[in-house]
C-alpha positions in Angstrom: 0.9 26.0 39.2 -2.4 25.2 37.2 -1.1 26.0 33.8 0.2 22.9 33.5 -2.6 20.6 33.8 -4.5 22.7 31.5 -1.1 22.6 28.8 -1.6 18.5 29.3 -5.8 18.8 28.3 -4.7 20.9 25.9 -2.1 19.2 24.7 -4.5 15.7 24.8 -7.4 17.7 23.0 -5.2 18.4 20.2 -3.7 14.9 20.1 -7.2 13.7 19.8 -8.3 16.0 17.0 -5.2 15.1 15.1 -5.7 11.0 15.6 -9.0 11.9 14.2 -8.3 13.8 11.4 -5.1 11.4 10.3 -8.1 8.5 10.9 -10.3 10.1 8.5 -7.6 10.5 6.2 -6.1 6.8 6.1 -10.2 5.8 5.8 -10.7 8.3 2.7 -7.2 6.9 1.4 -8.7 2.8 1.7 -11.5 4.0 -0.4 -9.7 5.8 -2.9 -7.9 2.4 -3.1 -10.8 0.3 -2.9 -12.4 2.4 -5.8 -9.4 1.9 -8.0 -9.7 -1.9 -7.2 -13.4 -2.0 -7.9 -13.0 0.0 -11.2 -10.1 -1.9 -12.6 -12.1 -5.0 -11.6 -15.3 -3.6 -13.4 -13.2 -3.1 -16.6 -11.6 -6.2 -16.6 -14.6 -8.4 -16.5 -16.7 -6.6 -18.6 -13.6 -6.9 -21.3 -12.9 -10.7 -20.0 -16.8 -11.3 -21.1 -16.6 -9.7 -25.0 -13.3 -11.4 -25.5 -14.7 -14.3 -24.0 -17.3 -14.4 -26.7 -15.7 -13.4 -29.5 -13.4 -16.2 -28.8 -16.5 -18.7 -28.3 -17.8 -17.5 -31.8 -14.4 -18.1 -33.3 -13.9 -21.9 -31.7 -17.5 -22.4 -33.1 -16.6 -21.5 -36.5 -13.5 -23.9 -36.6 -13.8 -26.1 -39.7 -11.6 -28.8 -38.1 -10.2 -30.4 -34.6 -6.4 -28.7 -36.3 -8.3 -24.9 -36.7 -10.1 -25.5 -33.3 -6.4 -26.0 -31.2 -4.9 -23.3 -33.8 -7.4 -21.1 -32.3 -7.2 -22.4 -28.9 -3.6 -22.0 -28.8 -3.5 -18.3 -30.7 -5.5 -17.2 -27.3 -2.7 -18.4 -24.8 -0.5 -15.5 -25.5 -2.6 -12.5 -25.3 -4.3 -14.1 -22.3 -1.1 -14.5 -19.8 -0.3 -11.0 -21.1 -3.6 -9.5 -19.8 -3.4 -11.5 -16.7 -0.1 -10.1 -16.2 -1.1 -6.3 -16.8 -4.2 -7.2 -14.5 -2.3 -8.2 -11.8 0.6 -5.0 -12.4 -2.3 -2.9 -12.1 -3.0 -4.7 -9.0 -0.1 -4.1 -7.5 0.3 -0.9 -8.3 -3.2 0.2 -6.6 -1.9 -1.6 -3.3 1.0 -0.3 -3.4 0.0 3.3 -3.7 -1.9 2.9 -1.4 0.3 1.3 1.3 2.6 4.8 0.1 0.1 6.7 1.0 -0.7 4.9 4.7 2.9 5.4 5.2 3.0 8.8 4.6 0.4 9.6 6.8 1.4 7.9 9.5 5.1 9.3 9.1 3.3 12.6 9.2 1.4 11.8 12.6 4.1 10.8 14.0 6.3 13.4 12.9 3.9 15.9 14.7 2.4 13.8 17.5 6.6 14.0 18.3 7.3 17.4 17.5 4.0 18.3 19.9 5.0 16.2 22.9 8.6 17.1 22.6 7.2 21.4 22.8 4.7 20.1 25.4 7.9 18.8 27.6 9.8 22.0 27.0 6.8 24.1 27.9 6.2 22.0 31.2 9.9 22.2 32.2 10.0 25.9 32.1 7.8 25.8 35.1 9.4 22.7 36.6 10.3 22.7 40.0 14.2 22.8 40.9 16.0 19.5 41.4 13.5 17.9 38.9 16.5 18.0 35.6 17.1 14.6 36.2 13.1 13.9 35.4 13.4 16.0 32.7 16.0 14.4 31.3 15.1 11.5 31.4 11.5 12.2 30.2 13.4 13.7 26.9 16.3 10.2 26.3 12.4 8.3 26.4 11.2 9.9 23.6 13.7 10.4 21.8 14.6 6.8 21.8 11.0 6.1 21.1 11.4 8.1 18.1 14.5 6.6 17.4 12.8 3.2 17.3 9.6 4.1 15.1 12.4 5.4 12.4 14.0 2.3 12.8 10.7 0.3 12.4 9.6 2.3 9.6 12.9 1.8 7.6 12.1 -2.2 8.1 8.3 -1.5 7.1 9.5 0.1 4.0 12.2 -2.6 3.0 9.7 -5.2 3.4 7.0 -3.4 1.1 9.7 -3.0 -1.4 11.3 -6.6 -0.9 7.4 -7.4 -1.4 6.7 -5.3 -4.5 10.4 -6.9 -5.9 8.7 -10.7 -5.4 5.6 -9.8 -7.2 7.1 -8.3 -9.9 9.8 -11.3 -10.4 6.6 -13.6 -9.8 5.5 -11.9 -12.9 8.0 -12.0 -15.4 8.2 -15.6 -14.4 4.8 -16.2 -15.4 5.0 -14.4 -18.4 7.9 -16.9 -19.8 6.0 -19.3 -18.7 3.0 -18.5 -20.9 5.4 -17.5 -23.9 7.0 -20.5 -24.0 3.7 -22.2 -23.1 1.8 -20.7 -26.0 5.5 -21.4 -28.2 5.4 -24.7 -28.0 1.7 -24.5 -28.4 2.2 -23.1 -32.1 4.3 -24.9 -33.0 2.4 -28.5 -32.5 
């Protein structure tokens, strides 16, 4: 009759230790992601400031008001293109990352269910009779809660995609923006 209050302190000590560990796990994963952000970041300035005075010396040494826009209208092309990568690269660290919280919460989950689900078993061996109906019920609960975390992370995923989908029709819409921008640009 005792074994089964020490199966649920069990069971809760392991639970704990395996919140913990997935918690350490997302935390390491947001830094790996903030790293990547603060790297790409680093590069891109530091490139941003010798173009941006290359480009300075260049506007200096126009001759004329015609070289200086010639020059000034050269840059509008490579610019938007850079911008563009940047913010690919962007969204490519996010979503990685996002990935990578969704896989390990898929994987807690996954276990955390697989764990109660042996827990219930284990504790209905040594059920009392007549208590089937309990049991029963106990087992539809979580297995409708699973069903509805499934269901939830389908939606989570079609949104991060639906998401990733905008950004990158946001960008190709920029970019013929700043083509034909730095077109018609040339051409005056």
């Amino acid at each position: 009759m005792f074994a089964i209050p020490e199966q649920f302190s069990n069971a809760t000590k392991a639970n704990f230790e395996s919140q913990f560990a997935m918690f350490s796990n997302l935390t390491s994963k947001a830094f790996e992601g903030m790293e990547k952000l603060v790297e790409l970041n680093m590069t891109a300035v530091k490139a941003t400031l010798e173009e941006s005075a290359a480009t300075t010396r260049q506007l200096l040494s126009a001759k004329d008001p015609q070289e200086f826009f010639s020059l000034t209208s050269a840059q509008a092309q490579p610019t938007a293109e850079k911008a563009m990568s940047y913010g690919r690269q962007v969204a490519a660290i996010a979503t990685g990352t996002q990935a990578e919280f969704t896989r390990a919460a898929e994987q807690q989950v996954a276990e955390t269910s697989r764990k109660v689900i042996s827990l219930v078993d284990e504790v209905t061996k040594n059920a009392p009779a007549g208590s089937e109906n309990l049991v029963a019920v106990v087992k539809a609960s979580l297995t409708n809660a699973n069903a509805g975390y499934e269901h939830l992370s389908k939606t989570a995923k079609q949104a991060a995609e639906a998401v990733e989908t905008n950004v990158t029709t946001a960008m190709n819409q920029f970019a013929q923006a700043a083509q034909g921008a730095a077109a018609r640009a040339t051409k005056q």
